[in-house]
N, C-alpha and C positions, 0 to 999 in steps of 0.2 A: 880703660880699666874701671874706670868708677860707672861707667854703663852698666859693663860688666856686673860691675856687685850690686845697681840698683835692681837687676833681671834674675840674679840668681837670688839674692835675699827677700824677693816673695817668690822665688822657687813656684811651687806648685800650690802656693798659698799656707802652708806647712803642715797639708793633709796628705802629704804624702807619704808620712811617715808612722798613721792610722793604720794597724792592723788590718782590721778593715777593708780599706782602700788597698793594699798591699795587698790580700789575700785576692780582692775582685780584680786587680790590676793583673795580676800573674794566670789567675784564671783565664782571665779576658784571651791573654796572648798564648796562650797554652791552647785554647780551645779554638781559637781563630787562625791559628800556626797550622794546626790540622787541617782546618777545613782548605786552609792556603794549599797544603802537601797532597790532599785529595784532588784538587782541581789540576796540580800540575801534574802527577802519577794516570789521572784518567785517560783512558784509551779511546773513550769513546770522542770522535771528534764533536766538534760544536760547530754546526756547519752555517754558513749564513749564504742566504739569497737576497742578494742586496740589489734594489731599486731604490729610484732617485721620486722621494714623495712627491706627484706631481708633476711628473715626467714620463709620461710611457712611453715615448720617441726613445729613451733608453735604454741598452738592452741591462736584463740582468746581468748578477754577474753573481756567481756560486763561488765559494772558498771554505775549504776545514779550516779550522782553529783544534791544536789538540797542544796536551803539554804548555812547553812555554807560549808557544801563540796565542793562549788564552788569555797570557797574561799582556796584550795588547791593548785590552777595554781598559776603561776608565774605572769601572766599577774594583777592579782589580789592584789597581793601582793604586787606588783611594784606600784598600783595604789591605794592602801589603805597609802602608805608611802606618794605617791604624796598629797591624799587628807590632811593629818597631817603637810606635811611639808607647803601647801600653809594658811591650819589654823595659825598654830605658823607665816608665816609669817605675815598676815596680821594681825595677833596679836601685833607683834611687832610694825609693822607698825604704826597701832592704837595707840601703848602706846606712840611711836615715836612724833607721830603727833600732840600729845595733849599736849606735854611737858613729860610727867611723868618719861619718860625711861622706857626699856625695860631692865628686870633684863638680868643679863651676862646668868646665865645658861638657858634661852630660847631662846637668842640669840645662844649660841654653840650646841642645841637639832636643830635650824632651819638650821644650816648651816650643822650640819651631815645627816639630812634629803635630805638638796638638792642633798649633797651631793653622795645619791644613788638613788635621783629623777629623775636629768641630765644625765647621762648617763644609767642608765635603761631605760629612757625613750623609748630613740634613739634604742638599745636592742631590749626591743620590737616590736619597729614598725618590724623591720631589720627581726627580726629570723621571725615574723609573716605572711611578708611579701615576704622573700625569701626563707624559708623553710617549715614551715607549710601547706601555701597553696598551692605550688607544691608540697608537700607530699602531702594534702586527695588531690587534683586531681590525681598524681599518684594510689594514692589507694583506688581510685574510691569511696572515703566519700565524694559525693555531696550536701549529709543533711546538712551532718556538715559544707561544706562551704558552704555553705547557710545561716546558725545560722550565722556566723561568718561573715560575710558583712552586715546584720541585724545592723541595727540603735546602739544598744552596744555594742555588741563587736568593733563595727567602733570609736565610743569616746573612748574607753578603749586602742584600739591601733594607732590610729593615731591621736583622740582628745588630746591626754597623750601625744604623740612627741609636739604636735602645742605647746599646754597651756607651754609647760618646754620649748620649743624654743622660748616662746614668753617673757618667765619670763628674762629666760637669756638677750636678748636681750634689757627688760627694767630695770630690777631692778638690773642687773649686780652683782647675789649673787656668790662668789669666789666659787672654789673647792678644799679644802684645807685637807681633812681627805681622802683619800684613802684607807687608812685598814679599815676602816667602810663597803666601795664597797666590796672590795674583802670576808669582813667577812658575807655581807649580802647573795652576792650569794652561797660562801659555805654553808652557814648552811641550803640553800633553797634545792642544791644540794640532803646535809643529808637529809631533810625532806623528800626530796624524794623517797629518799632509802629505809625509812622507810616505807611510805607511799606503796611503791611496796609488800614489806612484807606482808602489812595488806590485800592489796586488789586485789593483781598482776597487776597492770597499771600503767607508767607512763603517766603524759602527754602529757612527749615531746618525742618520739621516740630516742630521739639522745642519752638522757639520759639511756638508758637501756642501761645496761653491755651486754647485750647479742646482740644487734646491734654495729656490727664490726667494725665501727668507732669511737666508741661512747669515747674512750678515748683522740682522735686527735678533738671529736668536744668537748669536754668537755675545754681541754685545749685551740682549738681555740676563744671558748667563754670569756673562762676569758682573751685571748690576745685582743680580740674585747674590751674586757669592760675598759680595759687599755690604748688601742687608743683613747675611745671615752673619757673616763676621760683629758688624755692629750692634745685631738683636743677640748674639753671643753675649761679646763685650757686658752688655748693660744685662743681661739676664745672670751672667755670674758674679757679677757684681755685685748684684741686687743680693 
């Protein structure tokens, strides 16, 4: 219990109950709610042709994603957590604001949210930006980055870094659960694995056993996710 109240009495640092913060907090999830409902309502599928980098013994392997199947990626995931953690916040916010309080276990559901909000963010932008798209340029998928600088995928990967750099910045929400991070991206890992089973494609190239790095990028991912938690930490703090 006394955990409990050491977690929830620096709450969100006590900017959560800044008009302010409250007004960007509601925004945030209002406008990224949408683009969530755009992505699962679209009809158009998101097809992928998926080869193993540095395998052309291979064969491809072609698959739609439409609706929920889109929300299979990472990037998705990461951004469906963002959208819930800036609800709860400005939930809290709200209750803050009006006197009433904000009960403890919605206060400790928003701080483990941010808590894989803020550094996944950063993740995405990073792998999107420094591997992704010099992969399909390497492997001459110009469609697909095509799609992928297209007005959503552009909110989803760098609207997602702004809005979490912008939150940190004002509402100074701590970062205090880390097995939370490390257990989110494992279990996304497994999904994947499984996901491969059912349909043979991963998403991310790096992720496939059978691309020959894939166990040095696996783990350098979770040491990234680890810096960026602890370059969190000491940035919002500062």
């Amino acid at each position: 219990a006394e955990a409990g109240k050491a977690i929830t009495a620096s709450s969100l640092d006590g900017h959560e109950s800044d008009l302010f913060v409250i007004c960007f907090n509601v925004t945030v999830a209002a406008a990224f709610s949408v683009v969530l409902m755009l992505t699962l309502i679209d009809t158009t599928p998101m097809t992928v042709n998926y080869k193993v980098m540095g395998r052309p013994d291979i064969i491809p392997v072609e698959h739609s994603f439409k609706h929920l199947g889109r929300f299979t990626t990472f990037t998705l995931w990461c951004n469906t957590v963002a959208v819930a953690y800036f609800t709860c916040a400005g939930a809290v916010g709200i209750l803050e604001f009006r006197g009433h309080g904000a009960p403890n276990c919605l206060k400790g559901i928003t701080l483990k949210l941010w808590e894989i909000t803020f550094p996944m963010a950063f993740l995405v932008n990073l792998v999107v930006t420094f591997v992704l798209i010099p992969g399909m340029k390497k492997q001459g998928h110009f469609e697909k980055l095509y799609f992928v600088l297209t007005w959503r995928p552009q909110l989803l990967h760098n609207g997602f870094v702004l809005v979490a750099a912008i939150e940190a910045a004002i509402a100074h929400p701590p970062l205090v659960f880390l097995p939370v991070l490390l257990l989110f991206g494992t279990v996304y890992v497994v999904f994947a694995g499984i996901l491969f089973t059912r349909i043979g494609v991963f998403h991310y190239f790096f992720m496939d056993p059978r691309f020959k790095h894939a166990p040095l990028a696996i783990a350098g991912l979770m040491l990234l996710l680890l810096i960026l938690h602890y370059v969190g930490v000491l940035a919002i703090a500062a």
